[in-house]
Backbone bond lengths (Angstrom), bond angles and torsions (degrees), N, CA, C in turn:
res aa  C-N    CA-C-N  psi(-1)  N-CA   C-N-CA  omega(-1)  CA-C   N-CA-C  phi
1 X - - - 1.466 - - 1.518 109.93 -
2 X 1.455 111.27 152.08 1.663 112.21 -179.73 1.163 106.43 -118.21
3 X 1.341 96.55 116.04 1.981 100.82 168.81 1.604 110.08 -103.83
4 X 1.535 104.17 149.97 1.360 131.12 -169.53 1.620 106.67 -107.58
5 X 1.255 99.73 103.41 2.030 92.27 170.80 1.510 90.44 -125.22
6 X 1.442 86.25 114.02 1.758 105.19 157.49 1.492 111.76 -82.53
7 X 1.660 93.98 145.18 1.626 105.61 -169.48 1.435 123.77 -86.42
8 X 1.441 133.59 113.12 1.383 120.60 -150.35 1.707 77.39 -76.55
9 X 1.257 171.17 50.34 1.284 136.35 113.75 1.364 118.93 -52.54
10 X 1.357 117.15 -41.43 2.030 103.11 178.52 1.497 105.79 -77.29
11 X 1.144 119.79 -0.71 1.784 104.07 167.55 1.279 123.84 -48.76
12 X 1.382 106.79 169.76 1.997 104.14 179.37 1.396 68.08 -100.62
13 X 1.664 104.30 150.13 1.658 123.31 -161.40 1.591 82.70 -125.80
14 X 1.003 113.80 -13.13 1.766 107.79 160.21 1.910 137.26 -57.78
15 X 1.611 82.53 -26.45 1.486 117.91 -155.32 1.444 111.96 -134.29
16 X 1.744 124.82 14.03 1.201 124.59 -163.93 1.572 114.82 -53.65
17 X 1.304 123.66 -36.88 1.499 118.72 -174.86 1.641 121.23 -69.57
18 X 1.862 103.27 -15.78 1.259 87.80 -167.22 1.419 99.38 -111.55
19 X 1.242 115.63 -8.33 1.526 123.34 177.19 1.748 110.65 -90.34
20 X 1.608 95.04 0.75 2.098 85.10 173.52 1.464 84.42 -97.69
21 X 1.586 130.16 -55.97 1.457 126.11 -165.38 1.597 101.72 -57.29
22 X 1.313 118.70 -24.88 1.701 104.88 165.81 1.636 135.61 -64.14
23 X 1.825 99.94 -27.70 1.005 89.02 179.24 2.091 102.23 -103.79
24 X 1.170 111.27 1.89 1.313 116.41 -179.72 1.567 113.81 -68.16
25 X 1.640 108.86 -39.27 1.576 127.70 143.70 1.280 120.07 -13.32
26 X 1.347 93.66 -76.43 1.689 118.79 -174.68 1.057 138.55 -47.77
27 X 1.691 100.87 -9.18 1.447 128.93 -164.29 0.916 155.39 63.16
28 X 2.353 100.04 37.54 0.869 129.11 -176.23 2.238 106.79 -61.36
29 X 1.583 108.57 156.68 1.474 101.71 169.56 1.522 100.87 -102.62
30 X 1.226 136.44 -37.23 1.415 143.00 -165.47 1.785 114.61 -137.00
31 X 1.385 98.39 153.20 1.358 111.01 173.30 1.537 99.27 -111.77
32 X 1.648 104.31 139.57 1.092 109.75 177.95 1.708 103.08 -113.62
33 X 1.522 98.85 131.64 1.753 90.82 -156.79 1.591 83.48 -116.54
34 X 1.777 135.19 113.28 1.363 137.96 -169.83 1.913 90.84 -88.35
35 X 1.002 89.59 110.64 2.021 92.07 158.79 1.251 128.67 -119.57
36 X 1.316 104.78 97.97 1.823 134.42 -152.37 1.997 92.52 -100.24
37 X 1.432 103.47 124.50 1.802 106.81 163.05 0.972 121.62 -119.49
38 X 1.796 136.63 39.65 0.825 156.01 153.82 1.785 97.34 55.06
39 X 0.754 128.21 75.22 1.896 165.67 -168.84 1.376 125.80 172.26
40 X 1.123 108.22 -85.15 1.433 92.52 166.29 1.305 153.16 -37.64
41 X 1.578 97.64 -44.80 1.413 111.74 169.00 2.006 82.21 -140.17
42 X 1.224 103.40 148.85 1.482 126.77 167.81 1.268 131.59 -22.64
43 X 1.365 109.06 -65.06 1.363 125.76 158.68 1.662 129.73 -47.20
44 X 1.162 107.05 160.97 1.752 111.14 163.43 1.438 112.00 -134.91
45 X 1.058 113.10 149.27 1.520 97.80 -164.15 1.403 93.64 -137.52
46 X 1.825 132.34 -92.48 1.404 133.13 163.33 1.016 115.53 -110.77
47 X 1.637 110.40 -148.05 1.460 140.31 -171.34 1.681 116.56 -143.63
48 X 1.394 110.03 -178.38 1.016 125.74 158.64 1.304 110.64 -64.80
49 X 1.066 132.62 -58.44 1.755 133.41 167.62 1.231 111.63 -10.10
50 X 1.581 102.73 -82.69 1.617 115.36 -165.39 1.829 102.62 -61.26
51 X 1.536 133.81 -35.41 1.763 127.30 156.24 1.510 83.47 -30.29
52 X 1.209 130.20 -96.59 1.397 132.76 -101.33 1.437 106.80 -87.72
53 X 1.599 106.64 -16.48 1.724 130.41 179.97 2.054 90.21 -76.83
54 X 1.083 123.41 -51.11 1.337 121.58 -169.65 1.501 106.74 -69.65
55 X 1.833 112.64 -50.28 1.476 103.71 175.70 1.770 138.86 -10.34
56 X 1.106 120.24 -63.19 1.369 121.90 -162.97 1.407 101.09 -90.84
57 X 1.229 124.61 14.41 1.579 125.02 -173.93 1.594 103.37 -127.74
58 X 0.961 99.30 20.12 1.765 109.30 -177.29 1.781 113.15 -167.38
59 X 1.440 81.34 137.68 2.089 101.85 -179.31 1.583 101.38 -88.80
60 X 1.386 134.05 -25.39 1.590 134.11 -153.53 1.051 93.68 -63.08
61 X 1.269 126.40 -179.74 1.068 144.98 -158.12 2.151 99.91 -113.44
62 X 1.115 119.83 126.81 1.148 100.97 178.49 1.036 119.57 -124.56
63 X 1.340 104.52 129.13 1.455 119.52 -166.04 1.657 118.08 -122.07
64 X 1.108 116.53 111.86 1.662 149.34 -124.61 1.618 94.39 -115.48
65 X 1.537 131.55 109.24 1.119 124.94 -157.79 2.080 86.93 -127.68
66 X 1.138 108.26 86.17 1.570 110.08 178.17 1.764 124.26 -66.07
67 X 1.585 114.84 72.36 0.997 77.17 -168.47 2.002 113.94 -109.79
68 X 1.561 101.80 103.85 1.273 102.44 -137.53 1.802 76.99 -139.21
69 X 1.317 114.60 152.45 1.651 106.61 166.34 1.369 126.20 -95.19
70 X 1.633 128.11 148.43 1.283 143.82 -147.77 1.514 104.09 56.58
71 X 1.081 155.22 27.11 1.667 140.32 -175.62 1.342 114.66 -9.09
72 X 1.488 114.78 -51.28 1.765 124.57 -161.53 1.586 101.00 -53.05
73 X 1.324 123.57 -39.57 1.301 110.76 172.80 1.360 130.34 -72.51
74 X 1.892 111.38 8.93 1.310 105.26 149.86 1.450 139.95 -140.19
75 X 1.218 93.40 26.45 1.213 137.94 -170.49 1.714 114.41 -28.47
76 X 1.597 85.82 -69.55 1.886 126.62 169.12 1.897 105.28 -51.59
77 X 1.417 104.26 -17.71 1.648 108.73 178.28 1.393 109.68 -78.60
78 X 1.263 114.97 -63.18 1.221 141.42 -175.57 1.758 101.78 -67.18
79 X 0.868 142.42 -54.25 1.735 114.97 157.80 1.319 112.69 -73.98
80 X 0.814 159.62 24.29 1.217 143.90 117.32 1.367 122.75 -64.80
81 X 1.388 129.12 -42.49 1.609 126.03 163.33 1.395 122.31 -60.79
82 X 1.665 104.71 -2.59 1.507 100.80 172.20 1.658 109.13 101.85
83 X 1.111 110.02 36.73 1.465 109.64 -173.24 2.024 92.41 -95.67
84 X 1.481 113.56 137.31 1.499 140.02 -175.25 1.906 85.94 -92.01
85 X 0.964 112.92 -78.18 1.649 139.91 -179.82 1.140 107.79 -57.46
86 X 1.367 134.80 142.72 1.943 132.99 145.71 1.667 84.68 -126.37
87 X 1.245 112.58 130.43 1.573 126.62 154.45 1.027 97.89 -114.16
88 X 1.584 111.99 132.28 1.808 129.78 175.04 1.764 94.06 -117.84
89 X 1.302 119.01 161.81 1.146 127.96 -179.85 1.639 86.71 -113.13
90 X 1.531 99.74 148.92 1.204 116.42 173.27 1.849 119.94 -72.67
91 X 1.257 101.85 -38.21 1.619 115.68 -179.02 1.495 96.96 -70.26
92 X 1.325 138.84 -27.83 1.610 133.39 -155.66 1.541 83.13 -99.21
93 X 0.928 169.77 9.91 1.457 153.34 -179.32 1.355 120.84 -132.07
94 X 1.519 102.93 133.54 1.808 121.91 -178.01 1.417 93.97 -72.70
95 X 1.527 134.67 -63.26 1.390 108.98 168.64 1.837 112.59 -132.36
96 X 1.327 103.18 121.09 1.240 120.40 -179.87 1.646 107.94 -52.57
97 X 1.333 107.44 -66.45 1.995 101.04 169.91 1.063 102.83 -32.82
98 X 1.585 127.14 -78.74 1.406 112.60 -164.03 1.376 145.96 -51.50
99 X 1.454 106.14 -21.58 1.490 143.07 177.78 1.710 92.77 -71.01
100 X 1.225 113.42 -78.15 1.353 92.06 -168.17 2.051 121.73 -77.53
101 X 1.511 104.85 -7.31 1.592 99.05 158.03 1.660 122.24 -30.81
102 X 1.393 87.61 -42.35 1.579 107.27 -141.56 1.267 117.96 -97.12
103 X 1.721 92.94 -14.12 1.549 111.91 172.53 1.770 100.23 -85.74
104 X 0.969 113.79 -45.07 1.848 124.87 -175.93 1.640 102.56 -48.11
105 X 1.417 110.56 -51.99 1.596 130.20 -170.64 1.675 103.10 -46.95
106 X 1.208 108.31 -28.20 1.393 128.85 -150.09 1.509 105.02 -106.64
107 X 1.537 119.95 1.32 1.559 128.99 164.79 1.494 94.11 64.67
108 X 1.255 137.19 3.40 1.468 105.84 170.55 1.848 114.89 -99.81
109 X 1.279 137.32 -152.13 1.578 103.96 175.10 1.226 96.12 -132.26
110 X 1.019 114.49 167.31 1.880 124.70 -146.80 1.634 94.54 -122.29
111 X 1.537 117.10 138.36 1.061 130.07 176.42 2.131 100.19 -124.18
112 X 1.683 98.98 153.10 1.684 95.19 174.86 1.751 76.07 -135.67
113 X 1.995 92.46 151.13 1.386 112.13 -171.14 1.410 81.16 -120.24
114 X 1.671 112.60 175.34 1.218 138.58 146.23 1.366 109.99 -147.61
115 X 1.603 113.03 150.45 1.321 112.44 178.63 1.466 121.34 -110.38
116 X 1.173 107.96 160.82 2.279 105.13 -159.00 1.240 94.20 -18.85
117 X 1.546 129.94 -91.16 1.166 136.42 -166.12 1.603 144.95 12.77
118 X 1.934 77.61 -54.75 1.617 111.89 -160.95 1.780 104.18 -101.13
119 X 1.347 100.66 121.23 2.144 105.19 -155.86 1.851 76.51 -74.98
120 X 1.602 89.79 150.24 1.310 118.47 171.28 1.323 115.88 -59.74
121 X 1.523 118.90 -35.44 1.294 100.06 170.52 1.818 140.86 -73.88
122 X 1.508 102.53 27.79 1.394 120.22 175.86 1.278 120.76 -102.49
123 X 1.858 96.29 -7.41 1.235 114.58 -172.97 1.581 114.84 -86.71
124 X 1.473 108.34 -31.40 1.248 138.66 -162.69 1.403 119.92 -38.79
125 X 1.647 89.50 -66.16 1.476 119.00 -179.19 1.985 123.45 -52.44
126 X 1.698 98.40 -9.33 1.359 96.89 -172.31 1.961 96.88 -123.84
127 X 1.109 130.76 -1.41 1.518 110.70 167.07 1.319 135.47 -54.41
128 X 1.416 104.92 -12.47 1.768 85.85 176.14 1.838 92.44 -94.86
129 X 1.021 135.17 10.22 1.472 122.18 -179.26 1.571 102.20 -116.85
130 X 1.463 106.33 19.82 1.793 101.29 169.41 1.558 112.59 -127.54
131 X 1.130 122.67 159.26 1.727 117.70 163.96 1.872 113.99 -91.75
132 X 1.295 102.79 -2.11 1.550 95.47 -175.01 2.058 105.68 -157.63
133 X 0.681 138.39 120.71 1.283 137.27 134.95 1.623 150.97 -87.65
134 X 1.595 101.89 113.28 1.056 124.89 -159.95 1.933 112.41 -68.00
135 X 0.743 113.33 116.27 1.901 116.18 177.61 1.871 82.84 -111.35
136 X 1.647 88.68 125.43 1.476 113.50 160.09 1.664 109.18 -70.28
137 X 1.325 155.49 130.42 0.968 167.31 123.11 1.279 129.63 -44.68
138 X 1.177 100.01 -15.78 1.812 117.75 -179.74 1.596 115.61 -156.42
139 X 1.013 135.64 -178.12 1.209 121.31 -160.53 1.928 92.76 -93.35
140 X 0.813 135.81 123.87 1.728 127.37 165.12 1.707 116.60 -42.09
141 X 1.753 88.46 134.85 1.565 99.31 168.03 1.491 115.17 127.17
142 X 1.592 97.66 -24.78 1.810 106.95 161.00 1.160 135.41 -169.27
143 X 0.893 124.69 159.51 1.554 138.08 -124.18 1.945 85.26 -111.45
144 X 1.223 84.81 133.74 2.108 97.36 171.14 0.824 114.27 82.02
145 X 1.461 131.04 26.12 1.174 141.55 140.63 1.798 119.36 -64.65
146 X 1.560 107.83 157.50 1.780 112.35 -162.72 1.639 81.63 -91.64
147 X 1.293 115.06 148.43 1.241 141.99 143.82 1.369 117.36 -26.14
148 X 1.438 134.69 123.43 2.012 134.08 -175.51 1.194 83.94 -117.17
149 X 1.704 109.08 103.94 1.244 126.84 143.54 1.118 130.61 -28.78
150 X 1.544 140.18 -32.53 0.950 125.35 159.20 1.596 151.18 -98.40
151 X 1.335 101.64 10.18 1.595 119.46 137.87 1.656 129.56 -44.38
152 X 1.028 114.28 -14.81 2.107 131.79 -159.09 1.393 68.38 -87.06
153 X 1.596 128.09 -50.23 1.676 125.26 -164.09 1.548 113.02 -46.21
154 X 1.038 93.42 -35.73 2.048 123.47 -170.29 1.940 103.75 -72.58
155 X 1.624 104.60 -56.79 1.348 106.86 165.65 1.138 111.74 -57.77
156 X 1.711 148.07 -32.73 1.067 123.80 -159.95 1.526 108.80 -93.82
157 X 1.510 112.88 -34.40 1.697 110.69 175.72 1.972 109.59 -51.88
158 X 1.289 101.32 -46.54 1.501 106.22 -173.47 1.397 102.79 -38.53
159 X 1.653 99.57 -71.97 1.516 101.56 -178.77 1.343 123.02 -34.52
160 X 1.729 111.59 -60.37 1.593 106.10 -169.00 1.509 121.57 -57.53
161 X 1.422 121.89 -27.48 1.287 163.45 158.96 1.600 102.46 -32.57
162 X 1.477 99.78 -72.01 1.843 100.53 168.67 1.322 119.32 -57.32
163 X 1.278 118.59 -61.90 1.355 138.63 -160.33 1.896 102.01 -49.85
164 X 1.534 88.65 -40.09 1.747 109.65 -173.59 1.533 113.58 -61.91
165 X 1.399 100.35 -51.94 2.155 115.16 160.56 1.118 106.06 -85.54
166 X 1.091 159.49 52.11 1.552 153.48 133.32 1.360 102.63 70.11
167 X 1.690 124.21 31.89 1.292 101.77 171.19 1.271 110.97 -99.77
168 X 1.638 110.04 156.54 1.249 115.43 159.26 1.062 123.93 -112.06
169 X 1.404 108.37 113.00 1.894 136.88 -152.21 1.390 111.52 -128.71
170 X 1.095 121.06 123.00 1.432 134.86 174.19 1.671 104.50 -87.13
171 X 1.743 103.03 132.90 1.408 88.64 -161.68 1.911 83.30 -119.13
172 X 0.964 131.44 151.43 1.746 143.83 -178.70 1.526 97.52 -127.01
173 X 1.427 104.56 132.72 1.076 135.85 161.77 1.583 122.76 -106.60
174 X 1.233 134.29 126.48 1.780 132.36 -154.67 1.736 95.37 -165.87
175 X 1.688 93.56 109.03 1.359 111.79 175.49 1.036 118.57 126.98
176 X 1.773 131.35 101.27 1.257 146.29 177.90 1.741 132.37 76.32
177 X 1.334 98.26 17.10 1.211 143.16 -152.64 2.136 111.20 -82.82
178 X 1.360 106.39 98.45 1.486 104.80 -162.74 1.453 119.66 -134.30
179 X 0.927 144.95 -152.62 1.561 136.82 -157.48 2.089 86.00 -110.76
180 X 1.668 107.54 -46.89 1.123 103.93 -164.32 2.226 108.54 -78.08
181 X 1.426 101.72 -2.40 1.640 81.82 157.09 1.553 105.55 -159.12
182 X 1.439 104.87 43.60 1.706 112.27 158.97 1.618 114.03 -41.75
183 X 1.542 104.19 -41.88 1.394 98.05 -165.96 1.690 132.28 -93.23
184 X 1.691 85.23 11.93 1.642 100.56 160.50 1.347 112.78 -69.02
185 X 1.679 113.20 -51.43 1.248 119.04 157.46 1.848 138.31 -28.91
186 X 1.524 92.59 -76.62 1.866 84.83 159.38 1.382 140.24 -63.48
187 X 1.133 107.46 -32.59 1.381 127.43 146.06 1.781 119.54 -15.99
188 X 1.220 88.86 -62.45 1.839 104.49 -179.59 1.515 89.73 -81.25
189 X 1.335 143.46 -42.44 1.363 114.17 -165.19 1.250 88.89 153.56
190 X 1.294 140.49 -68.67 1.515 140.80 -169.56 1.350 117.60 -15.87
191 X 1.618 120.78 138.65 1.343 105.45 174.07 1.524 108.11 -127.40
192 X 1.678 112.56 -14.19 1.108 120.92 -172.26 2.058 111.99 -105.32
193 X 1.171 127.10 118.04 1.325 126.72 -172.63 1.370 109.01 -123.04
194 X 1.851 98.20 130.16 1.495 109.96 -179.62 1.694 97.10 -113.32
195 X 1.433 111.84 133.96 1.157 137.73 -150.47 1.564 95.49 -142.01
196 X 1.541 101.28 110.64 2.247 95.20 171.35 1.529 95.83 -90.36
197 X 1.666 83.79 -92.75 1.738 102.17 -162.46 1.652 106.28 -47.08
198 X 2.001 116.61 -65.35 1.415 88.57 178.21 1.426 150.46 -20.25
199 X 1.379 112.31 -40.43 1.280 108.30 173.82 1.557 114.01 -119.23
200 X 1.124 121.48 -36.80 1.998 107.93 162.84 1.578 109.60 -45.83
201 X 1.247 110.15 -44.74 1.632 101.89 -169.26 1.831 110.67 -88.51
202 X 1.319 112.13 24.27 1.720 104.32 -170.95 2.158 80.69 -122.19
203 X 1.575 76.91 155.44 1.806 96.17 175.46 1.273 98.18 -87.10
204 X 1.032 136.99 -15.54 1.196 145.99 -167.12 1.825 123.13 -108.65
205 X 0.893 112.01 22.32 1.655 112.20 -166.08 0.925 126.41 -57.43
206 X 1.369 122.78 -8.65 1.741 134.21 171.52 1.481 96.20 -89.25
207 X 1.410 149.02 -28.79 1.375 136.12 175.29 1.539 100.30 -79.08
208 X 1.490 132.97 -27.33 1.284 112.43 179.19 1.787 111.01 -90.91
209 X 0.716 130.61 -34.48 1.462 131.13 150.82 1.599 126.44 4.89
210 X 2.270 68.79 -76.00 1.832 93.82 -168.43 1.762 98.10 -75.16
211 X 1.353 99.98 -29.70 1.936 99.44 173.56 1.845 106.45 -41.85
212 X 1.287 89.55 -65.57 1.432 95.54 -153.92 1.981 115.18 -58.21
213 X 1.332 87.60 -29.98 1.815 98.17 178.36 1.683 95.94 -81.46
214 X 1.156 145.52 -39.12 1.315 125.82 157.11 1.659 122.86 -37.23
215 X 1.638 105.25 -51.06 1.321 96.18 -163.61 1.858 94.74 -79.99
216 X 1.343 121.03 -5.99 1.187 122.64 -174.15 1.868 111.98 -65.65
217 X 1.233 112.02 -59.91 1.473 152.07 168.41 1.875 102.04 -52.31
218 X 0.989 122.10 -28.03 1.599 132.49 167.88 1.411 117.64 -80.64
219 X 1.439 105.73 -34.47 1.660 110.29 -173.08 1.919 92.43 -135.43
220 X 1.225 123.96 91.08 1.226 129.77 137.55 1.114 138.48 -60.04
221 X 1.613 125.68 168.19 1.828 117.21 -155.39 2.157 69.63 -98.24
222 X 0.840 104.96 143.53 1.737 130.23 161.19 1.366 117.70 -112.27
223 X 1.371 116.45 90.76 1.639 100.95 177.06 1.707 127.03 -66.15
């Protein structure tokens, strides 16, 4: 199955409650909530605050993409605001085992990212201790950037990689990401798609949705 978490960064941040239940309508499965501390990656974006202010006004699933340095020291924030998801980046952490122990301890399910940069095989060593792996699609830190084709390379080893150890791994793709080439994405293996502007910025977000899971369902990962 392909789930769609649109990224509350292209939201109107004026209007956050009625523009997540708009696209939650639409038949979004997940919110992708980017938490940028201007270190890690450039930008600053939110907090735990603004999770925990959105919480009770939303069913999606939220999925919490930290990409901020040391995470573990806020780990305990972010489930408490209601985070479903913790994504840790692999490059932001003194120790990755421990980071995601501690996220597991914590009953919600733990995702590890890497960004283009960082070769997949650093990734390797930690799939059976995650529920999801994150492939950057664009470089982290901002939003409307085109899709780097050659990351999909990165989605497809992961996959064969799982499929090869019997895991069952949810793989996310985040960065440049649209109805007209979702299915480069599944294609390679991906099952999970983070989508900003396409769908926050369309009047229409239930036709791009249902676009993108068509073209999803047309082009499957084939090992």
């Amino acid at each position: 199955m392909i789930y769609i978490a649109p990224s509350l960064l292209a939201a109107d941040f004026a209007n956050l409650e009625s523009d997540v239940r708009r696209i939650a309508d639409a038949g979004a499965n997940y919110l992708h909530l980017d938490v940028m501390d201007g270190a890690f990656v450039p930008n600053i974006s939110f907090g735990a605050p603004v999770i925990a202010a959105l919480r009770p006004h939303s069913k999606l699933i939220f999925d919490v993409h930290l990409m901020i340095n040391d995470p573990l020291r806020y780990i305990d924030d972010f489930v408490k605001a209601g985070a479903d998801i913790i994504t840790i980046h692999l490059e932001s952490c003194q120790n990755v085992e421990k980071t995601l122990q501690y996220i597991r301890e914590r009953d919600v399910r733990c995702a590890l990212a890497i960004s283009p940069a960082t070769p997949v095989e650093q990734l390797l060593p930690y799939l059976s201790k995650i529920d999801m792996a994150l492939i950057m699609t664009v470089v982290p830190g901002f939003g409307g950037q085109s899709l780097i084709p050659e990351t999909l390379d990165k989605v497809r080893i992961v996959r064969r990689y799982a499929d090869n150890m019997g895991l069952k791994l949810d793989i996310e793709v985040d960065g440049g990401l649209k109805a007209e080439n979702v299915h480069l994405a599944t294609e390679a293996g991906a099952n999970v798609i983070v989508a900003g502007s396409a769908i926050f910025n369309s009047k229409r977000p239930r036709e791009v949705m249902t676009a993108m899971r068509a073209s999803a369902a047309e082009h499957p990962y084939r090992a």
